[in-house]
MILUM-45787 format. One line per field, with one value per residue (C-alpha): residue in one letter; x, y, z. Coordinates in Angstrom, 2 decimals, always signed. Each point is the difference from the previous one (the first is absolute). Layout:
// residues N
type <- [A/...] $
xx <- [X/...] $
yy <- [Y/...] $
zz <- [Z/...] $
***
This chain:
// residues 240
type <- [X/X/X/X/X/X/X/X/X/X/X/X/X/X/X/X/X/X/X/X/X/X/X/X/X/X/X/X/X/X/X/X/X/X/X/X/X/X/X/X/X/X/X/X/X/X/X/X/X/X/X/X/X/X/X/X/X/X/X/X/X/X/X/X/X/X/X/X/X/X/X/X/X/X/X/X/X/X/X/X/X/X/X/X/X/X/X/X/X/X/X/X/X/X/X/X/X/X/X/X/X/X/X/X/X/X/X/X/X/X/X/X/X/X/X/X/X/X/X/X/X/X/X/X/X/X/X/X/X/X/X/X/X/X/X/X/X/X/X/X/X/X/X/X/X/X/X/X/X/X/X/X/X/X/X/X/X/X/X/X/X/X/X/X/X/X/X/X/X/X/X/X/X/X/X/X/X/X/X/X/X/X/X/X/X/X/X/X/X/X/X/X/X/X/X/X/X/X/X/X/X/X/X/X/X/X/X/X/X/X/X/X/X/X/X/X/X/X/X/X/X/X/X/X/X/X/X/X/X/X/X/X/X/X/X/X/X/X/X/X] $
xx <- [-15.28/-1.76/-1.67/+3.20/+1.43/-2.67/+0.13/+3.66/-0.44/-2.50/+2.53/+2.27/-2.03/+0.69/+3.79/+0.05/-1.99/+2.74/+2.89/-2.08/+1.34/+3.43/+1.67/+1.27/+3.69/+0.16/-1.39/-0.92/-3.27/-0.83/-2.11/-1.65/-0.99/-2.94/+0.08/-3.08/-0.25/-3.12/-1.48/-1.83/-3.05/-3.25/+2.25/-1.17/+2.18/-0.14/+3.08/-0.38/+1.98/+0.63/-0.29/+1.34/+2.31/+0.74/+3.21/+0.50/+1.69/+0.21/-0.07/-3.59/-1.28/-1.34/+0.00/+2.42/-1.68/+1.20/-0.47/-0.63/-0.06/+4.24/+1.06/+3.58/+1.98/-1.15/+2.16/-1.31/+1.47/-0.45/+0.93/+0.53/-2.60/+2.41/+3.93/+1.70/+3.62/+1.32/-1.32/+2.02/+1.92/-0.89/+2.96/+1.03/-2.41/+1.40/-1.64/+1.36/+0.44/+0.95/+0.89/-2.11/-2.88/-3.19/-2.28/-3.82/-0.52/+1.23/+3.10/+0.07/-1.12/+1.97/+0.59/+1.93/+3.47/+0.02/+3.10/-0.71/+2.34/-0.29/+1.05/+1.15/-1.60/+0.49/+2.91/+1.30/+1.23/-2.43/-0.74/-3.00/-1.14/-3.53/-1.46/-3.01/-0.46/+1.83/+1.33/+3.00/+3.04/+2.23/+1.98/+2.54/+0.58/-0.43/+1.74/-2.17/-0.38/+0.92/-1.85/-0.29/-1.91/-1.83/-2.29/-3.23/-0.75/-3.35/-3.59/-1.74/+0.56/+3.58/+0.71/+3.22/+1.11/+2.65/+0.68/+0.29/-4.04/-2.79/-2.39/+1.26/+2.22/-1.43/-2.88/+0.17/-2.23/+2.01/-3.09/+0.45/+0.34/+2.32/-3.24/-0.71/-1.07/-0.82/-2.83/-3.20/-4.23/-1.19/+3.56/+0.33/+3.22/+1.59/+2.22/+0.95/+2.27/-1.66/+0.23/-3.61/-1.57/-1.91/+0.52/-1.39/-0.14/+0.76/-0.86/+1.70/-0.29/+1.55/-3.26/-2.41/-1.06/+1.16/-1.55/+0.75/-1.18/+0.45/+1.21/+0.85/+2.84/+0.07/+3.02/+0.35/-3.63/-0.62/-2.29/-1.52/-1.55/-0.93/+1.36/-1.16/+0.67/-1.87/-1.48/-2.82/+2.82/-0.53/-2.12/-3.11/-0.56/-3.29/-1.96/+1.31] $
yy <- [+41.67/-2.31/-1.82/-0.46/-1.09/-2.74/-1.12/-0.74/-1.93/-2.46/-0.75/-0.77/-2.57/-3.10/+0.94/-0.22/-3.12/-1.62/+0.77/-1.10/-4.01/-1.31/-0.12/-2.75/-0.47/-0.57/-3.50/-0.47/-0.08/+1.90/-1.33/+2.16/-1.64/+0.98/-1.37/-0.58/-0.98/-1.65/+0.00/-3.61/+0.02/+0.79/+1.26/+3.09/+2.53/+3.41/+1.26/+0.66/-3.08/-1.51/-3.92/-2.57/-3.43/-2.66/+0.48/+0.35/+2.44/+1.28/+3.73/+0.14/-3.14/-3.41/+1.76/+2.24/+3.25/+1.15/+3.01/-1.02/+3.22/+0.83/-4.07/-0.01/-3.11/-0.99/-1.08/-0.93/-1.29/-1.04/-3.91/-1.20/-2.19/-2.05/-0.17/+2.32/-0.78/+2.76/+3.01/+3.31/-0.39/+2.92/+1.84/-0.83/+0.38/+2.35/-0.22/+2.23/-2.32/+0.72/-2.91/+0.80/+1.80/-2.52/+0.89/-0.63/+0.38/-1.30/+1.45/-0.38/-2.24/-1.84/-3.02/-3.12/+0.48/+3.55/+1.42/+0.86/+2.55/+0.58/+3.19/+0.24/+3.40/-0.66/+1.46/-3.74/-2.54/-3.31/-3.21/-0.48/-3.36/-1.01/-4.18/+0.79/-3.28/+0.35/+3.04/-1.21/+2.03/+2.18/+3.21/-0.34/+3.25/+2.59/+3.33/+3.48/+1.28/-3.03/-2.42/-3.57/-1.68/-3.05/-1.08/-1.14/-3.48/-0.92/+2.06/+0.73/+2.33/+0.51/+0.71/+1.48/-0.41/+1.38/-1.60/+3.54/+0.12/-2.01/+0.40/+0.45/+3.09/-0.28/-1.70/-0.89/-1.43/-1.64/-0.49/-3.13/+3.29/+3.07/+2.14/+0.76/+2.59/+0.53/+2.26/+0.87/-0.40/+2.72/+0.75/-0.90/-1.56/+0.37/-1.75/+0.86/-2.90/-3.12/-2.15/-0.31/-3.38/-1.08/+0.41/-1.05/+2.36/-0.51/+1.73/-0.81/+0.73/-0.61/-1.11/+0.35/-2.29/+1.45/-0.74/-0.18/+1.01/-0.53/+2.49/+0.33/+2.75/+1.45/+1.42/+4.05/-0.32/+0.56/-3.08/+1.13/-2.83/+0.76/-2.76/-0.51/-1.21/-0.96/-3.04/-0.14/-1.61/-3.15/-3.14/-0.60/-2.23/-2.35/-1.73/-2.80] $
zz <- [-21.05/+2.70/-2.76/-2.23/+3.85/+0.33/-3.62/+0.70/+3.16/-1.70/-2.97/+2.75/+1.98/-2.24/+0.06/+3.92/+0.13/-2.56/+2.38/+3.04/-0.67/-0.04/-3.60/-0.97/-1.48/-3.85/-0.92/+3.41/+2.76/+2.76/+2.62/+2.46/+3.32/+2.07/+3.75/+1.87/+3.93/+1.09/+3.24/+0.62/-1.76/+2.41/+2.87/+1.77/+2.00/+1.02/-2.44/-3.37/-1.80/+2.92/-0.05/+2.60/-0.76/+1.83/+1.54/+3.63/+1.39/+3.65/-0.06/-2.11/+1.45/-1.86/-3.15/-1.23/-2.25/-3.34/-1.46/-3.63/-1.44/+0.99/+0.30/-0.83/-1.38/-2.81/-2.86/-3.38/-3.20/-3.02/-1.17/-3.41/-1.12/-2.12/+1.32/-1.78/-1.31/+2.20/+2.18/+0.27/+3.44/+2.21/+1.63/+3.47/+2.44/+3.16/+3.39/+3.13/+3.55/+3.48/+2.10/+2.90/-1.49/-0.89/-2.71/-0.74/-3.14/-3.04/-1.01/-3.92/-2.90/-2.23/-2.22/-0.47/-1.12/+0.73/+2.18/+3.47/+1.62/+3.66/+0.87/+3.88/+1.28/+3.57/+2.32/+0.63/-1.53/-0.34/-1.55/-1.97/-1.48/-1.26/+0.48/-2.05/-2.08/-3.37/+1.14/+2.92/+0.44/+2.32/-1.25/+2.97/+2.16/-2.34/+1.72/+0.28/-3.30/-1.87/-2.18/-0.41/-3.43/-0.60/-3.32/+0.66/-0.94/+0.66/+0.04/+3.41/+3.22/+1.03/+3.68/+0.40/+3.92/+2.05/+3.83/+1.52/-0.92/+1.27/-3.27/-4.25/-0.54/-3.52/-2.17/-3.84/-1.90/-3.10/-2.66/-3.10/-2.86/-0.03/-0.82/+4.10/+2.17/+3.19/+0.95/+1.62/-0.21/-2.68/-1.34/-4.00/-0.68/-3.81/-1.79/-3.94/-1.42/-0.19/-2.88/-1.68/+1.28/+2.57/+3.38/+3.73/+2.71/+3.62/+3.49/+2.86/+3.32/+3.76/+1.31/-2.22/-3.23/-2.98/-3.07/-3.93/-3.68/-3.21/-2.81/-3.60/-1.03/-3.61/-1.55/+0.13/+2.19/+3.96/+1.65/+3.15/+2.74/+3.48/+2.66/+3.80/+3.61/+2.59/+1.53/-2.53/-2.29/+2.46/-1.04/+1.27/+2.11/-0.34/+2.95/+1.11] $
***
């Protein structure tokens, strides 16, 4: 019985494996997305994965520290090579807001031309605008538990502000292709309906470089291509 038991499992092993990936829709690619954060090359420091970059900031001193291993916003996505005649529209894009509580991190990713709802969670009423470049406009007061909507028009970080907060009440990164997450180091990130053709993909980060790669998607066939961050992505610079 144990042997008809382990004969079994072994037939089994190449039928896991297959459902491991993302299938792609019929006549369609997948792409699965592998994200790598990389502490500066030759840096040493007590923590496993822990590099340093060059940002300053006052409660850990000249140089801020990142734990590479658990860095959170990252968004990735996947670009057309070639402009295609027209991209799937993703639905509308809802993001929760209080007018007097600042966030830190980014909220949500998106992409030009998608909807953006913003959903008032707060127990007051409050206005919330954004003058990020190619991104400028004001909701108005929106009441407690209403929502105001605005489509995104250009590519690039979003800052959504409120003047009962100090800081952003929410961060969105609007990417140039509807095929966009938002993520974090060692996380794999699928998507299943590309069109077969060739593709670049992007990294992005608040602070750190991001960097990009090039793919080619098959019909009916998952590509797979690893992508990183970190200031290694920076050019070198030569004496002077």
């Amino acid at each position: 019985m144990i042997r008809l038991k382990l004969i079994f499992a072994i037939l089994m092993l190449p039928l896991v494996g297959c459902q491991s990936g993302p299938t792609p829709a019929a006549g369609l690619s997948g792409l699965r997305i592998t994200v790598i954060a990389e502490p500066k090359a030759g840096v040493k420091d007590a923590g496993a994965r822990v590099g340093v970059y060059d940002t300053p900031a006052k409660e850990h001193g000249q140089f801020e520290r990142v734990d590479y291993s658990a860095l959170d916003d990252i968004v990735v996505w996947a670009e057309p090579a070639f402009p295609m005649l027209r991209q799937p529209m993703l639905p509308p894009l809802t993001i929760e807001v209080s007018a007097k509580k600042s966030v830190e991190n980014l909220t949500a990713a998106g992409s030009i031309g998608q909807r953006l709802i913003v959903h008032n969670n707060g127990s007051a009423a409050g206005n919330f605008y954004s003058v990020s470049d190619g991104n400028e406009f004001d909701l108005g007061s929106i009441p407690a538990g209403g929502r105001g909507e605005y489509t995104i028009q250009s590519g690039g970080l979003i800052e959504i502000l409120s003047a009962s907060a100090k800081d952003p009440v929410a961060q969105v990164y609007a990417a140039t292709s509807r095929w966009v997450a938002l993520t974090h180091s060692d996380a794999t990130v699928d998507f299943t309906d590309l069109p077969p053709g060739q593709y670049k993909i992007y990294s992005w980060h608040p602070r750190l470089p991001g960097t990009e790669a090039n793919v080619t998607l098959s019909p009916n066939q998952v590509a797979k291509v690893s992508i990183k961050v970190g200031v290694n992505a920076l050019p070198k610079v030569g004496p002077r």
